[in-house]
N, C-alpha and C positions, 0 to 999 in steps of 0.2 A: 529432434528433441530427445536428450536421454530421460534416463528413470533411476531413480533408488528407492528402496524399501524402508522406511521411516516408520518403526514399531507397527508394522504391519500394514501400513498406509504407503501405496505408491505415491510417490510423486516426483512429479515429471518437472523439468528445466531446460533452459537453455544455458551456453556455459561458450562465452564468445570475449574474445582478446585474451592479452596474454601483462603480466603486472600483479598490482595491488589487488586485490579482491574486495568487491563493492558486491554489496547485494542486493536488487530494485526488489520491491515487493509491492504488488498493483491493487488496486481496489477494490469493492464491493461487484459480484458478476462483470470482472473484469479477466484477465489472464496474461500470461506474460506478456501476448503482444500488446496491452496498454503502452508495452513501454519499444513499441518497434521503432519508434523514429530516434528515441534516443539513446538508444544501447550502441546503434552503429558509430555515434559521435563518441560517446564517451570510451566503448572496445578498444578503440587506439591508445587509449593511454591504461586501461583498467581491464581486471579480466571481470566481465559483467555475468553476476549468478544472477537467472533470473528464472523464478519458481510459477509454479500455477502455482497455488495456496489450495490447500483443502478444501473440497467443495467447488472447486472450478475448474475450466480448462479439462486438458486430461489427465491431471489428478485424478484421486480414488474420492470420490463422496460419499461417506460411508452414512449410514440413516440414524435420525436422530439429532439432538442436539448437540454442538457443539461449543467449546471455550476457547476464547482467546486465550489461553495458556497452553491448549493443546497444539493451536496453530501456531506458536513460538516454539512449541518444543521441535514438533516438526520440521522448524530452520535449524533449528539445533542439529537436530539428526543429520539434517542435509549436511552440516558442515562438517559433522565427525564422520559421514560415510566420502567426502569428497578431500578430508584428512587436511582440513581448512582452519589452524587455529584460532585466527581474527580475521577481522572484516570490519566494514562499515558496511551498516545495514540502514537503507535508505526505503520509507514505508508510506505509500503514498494512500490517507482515508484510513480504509480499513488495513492496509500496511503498515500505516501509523500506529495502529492500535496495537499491532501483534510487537510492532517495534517497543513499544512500552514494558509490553509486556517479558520481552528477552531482555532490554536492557535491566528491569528490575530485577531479574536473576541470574542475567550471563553476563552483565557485564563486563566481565574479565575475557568475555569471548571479541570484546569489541574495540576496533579503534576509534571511532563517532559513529553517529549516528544522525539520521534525519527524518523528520516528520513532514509530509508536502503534500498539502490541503488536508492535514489530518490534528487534531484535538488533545487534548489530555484530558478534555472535559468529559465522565458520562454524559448515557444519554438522560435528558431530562425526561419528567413524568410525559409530555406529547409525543418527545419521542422514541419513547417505549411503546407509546400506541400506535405510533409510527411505523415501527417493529412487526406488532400484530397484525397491522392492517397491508403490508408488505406477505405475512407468512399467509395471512387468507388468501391475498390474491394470487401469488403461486400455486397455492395447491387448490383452487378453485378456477382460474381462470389460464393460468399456465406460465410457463416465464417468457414466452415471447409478449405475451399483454404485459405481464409487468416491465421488460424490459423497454418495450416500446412508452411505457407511460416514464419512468426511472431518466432514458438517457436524454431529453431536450432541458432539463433540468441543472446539467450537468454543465454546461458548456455556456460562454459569455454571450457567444457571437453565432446564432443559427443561419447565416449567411451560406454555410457550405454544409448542403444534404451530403455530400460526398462524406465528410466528417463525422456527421452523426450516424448514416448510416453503415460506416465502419464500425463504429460503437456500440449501435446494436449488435452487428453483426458476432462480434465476439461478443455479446450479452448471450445472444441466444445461446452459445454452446455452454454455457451454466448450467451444471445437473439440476434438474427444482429438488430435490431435495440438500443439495451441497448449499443453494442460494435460503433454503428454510435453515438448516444447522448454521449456519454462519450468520443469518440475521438476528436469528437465539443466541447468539454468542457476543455481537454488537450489542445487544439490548441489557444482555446482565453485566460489562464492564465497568470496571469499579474506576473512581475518578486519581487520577494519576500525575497530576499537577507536583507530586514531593516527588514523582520519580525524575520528573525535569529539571527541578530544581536543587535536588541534592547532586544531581550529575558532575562529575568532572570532565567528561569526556566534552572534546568538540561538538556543539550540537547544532544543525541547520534546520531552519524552521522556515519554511516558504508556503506564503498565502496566492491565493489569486485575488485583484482587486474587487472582481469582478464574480468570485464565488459566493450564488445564495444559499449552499448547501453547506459549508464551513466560513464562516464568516473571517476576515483576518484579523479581528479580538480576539475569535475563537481561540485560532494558531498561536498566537502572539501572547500567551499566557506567562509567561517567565521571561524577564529580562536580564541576564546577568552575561560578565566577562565571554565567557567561555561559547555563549550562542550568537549565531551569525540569524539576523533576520531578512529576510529578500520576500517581495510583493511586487507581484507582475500585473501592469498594468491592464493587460489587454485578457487575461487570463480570467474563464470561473474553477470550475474545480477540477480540470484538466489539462494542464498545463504541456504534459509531456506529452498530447497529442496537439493541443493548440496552437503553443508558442514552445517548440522541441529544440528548437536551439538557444535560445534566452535558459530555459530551465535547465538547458547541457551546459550552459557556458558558469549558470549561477552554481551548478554541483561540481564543477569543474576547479572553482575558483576554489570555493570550500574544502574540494579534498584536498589542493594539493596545501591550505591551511594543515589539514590532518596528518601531514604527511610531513610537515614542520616541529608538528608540537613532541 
């Protein structure tokens, strides 16, 4: 895994194929490997950046609250120290969110973009308390309880312990305090529904049918020309561990849209 210094923030990537520059960005106490089964598929044709996010992985988790604009800037950085002037940056949940948050500012940094099991919506008043009741139990009970309670949640089909406990597995190495700064940063995002829909760029928006943690209403919030919608049937809100090739084959199609327009 390398590392760059990001306004004083290490953070670490993986940096695999050779091509277009696509950027996965993974979820809530998640980390690059969220996205292990499907980087190998899409590396062949795309050089796949793929970050711990602040607060995870072995990224820096620096103490305190954090914002979703600092964790956008951070890609930012990533891509001026790796001398990267565009991208498609694809942001899965809490990926999604930081995704919003750069294309409402760096647009120009971007070729499309995509959101996958991830929202434009704030969170609502429950799940603000949602938020709180997440920050207690880390710093009270620790992140393996919360993670343990977080990942069966997550997933359509609990058929394969093998699966979810991969899941945990990279849950646990979430600093508790990166998983507290980053759930105060989920909690105060402001709702972002005109950043989707003023968009020109290519935009891919993928639900699972089967996810009760992002509904595909949720996702599916703008419908115009320019957005490709896809809903995996067998999918909840993990797709790119669930069903890794459907979701390779659905971002696959999409780029090389991107790569037309």
């Amino acid at each position: 895994m390398e590392k760059v210094n990001c306004d004083g923030n290490t953070i670490c990537y993986v940096d695999q194929g050779q091509g277009e520059p696509i950027v996965l960005l993974h979820g809530y106490c998640g980390s690059s490997e969220y996205w292990e089964k499907v980087v190998p598929i899409l590396s062949a044709k795309y050089r796949c950046i793929v970050p711990d996010l602040r607060g995870h992985g072995r990224s820096d988790a620096p103490m305190g609250a954090y914002t979703i604009e600092q964790m956008a800037d951070d890609i930012l950085n990533l891509l001026d120290e790796l001398n990267i002037p565009k991208v498609t940056l694809l942001g899965h949940s809490l990926g999604g969110y930081i995704t919003l948050s750069f294309t409402q500012r760096y647009a120009s940094r971007l070729d499309g973009f995509a959101l996958i099991h991830s929202t434009t919506y704030p969170d609502s008043d429950e799940g603000k308390e949602k938020r709180m009741t997440a920050v207690s139990t880390i710093q009270n009970d620790g992140i393996t309880a919360y993670v343990d309670g977080l990942v069966p949640n997550l997933f359509a089909d609990l058929s394969s312990p093998e699966l979810l406990e991969r899941t945990k597995e990279i849950g646990y190495k979430t600093p508790p305090q990166g998983a507290v700064g980053v759930a105060l940063a989920m909690r105060e995002r402001p709702d972002r529904r005109d950043v989707l829909s003023a968009s020109v760029l290519p935009v891919l928006l993928v639900a699972g049918k089967q996810d009760g943690v992002i509904t595909p209403d949720k996702v599916f919030t703008v419908d115009q020309p320019n957005i490709t919608q896809a809903i995996i049937a067998d999918a909840g809100h993990m797709s790119m561990l669930e069903t890794p090739e459907e979701l390779s084959e659905i971002i696959m199609t999409y780029l090389e849209k991107v790569k037309s327009v």
